[in-house]
C-alpha positions in Angstrom: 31.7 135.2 150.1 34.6 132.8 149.9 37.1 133.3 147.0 37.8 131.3 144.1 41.8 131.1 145.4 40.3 130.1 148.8 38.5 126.9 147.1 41.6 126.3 145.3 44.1 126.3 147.9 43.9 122.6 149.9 40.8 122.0 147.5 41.0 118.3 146.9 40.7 116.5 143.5 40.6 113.0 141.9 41.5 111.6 138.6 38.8 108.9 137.5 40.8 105.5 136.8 38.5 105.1 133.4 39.2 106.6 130.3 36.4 108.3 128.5 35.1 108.8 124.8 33.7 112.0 123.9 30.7 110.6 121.7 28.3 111.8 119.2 24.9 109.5 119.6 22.1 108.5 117.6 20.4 108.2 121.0 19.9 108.2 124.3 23.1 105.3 125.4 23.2 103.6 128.4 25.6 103.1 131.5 26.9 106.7 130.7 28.8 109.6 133.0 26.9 112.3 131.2 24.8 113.0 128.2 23.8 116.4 126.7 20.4 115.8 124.6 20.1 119.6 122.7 18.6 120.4 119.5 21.4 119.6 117.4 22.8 116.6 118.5 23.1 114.0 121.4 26.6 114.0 122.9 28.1 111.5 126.0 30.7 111.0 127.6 31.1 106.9 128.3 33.9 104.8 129.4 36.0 103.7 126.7 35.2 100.1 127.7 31.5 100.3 126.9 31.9 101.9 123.7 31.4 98.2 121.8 28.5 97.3 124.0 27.3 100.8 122.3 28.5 100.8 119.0 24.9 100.3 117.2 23.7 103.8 119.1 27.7 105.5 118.3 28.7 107.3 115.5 31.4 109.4 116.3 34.0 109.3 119.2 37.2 111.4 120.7 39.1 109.2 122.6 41.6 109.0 125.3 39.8 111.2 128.3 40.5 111.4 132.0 38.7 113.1 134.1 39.4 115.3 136.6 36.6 115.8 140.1 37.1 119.0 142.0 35.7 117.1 145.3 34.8 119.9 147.0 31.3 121.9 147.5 31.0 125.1 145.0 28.5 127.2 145.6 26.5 127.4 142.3 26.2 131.6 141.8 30.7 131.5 142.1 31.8 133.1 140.0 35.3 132.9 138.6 36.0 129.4 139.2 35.9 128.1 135.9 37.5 130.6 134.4 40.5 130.8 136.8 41.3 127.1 135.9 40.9 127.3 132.5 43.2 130.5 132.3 45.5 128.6 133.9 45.3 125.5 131.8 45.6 127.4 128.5 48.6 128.9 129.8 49.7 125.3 129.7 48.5 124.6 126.1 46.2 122.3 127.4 42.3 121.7 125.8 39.5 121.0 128.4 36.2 119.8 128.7 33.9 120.9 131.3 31.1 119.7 133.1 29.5 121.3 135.7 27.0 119.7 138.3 25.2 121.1 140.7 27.8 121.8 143.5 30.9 120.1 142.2 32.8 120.6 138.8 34.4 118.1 136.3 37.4 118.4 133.8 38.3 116.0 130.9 41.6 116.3 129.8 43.4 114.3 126.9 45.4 111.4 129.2 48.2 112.5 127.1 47.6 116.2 129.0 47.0 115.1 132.5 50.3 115.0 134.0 50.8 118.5 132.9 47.2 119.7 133.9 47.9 118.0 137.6 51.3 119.1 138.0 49.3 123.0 136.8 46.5 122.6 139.2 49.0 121.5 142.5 50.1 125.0 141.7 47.2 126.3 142.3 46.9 124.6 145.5 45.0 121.7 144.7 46.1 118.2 146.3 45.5 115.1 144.6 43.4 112.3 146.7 43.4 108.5 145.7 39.5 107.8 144.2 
């Protein structure tokens, strides 16, 4: 089994050229990058620039996320990986969001954060690719 240091080091990544909204819904909304339906509330993450096509189904929003791909294949029983970034983005003072997929993770981080979160996950051998 492959370490989490050996994903990391010459793992690529890509910063999405959107910036998100965190949203709280009334519903389920359209055209979004994810949506969490639970018992409690329905959350989504959405463009920024669809959030007026949305408003009647928005009540609440965070703005001012980018997100951050890990473009590379993790196997889904690894363990460590999300904690080994985090750790290291804490260190930083820096809040994150995370969504995993099946076989490949996703950050949101505040744009004002993301220079600081890049310049933290080059460190730990990531490279940046153009999207």
């Amino acid at each position: 089994m492959r370490k989490v240091e050996d994903y990391l080091r010459n793992g690529e990544i890509y910063v999405w050229k959107e910036t998100f909204a965190v949203a709280k819904a009334k519903g389920p909304v359209s055209g979004v990058f994810a949506a969490i339906y639970d018992k409690n509330e329905n959350t989504v993450i959405i463009d920024q620039s669809k959030l007026e096509e949305n408003k009647a189904s928005i009540e609440e929003t965070d703005n001012d996320w980018k997100i951050i791909t890990f473009d590379m294949l993790l196997p889904i029983d690894m363990v460590g990986f999300i904690a080994t970034v985090s750790n290291a983005l804490a260190q930083e003072g820096i809040s994150i969001l995370w969504i995993s997929a099946y076989s490949t993770d996703h950050l949101l981080i505040q744009e004002s954060d993301l220079s600081k979160a890049l310049l933290k996950l080059q460190s730990l051998g990531c490279r940046i690719k153009e999207k």
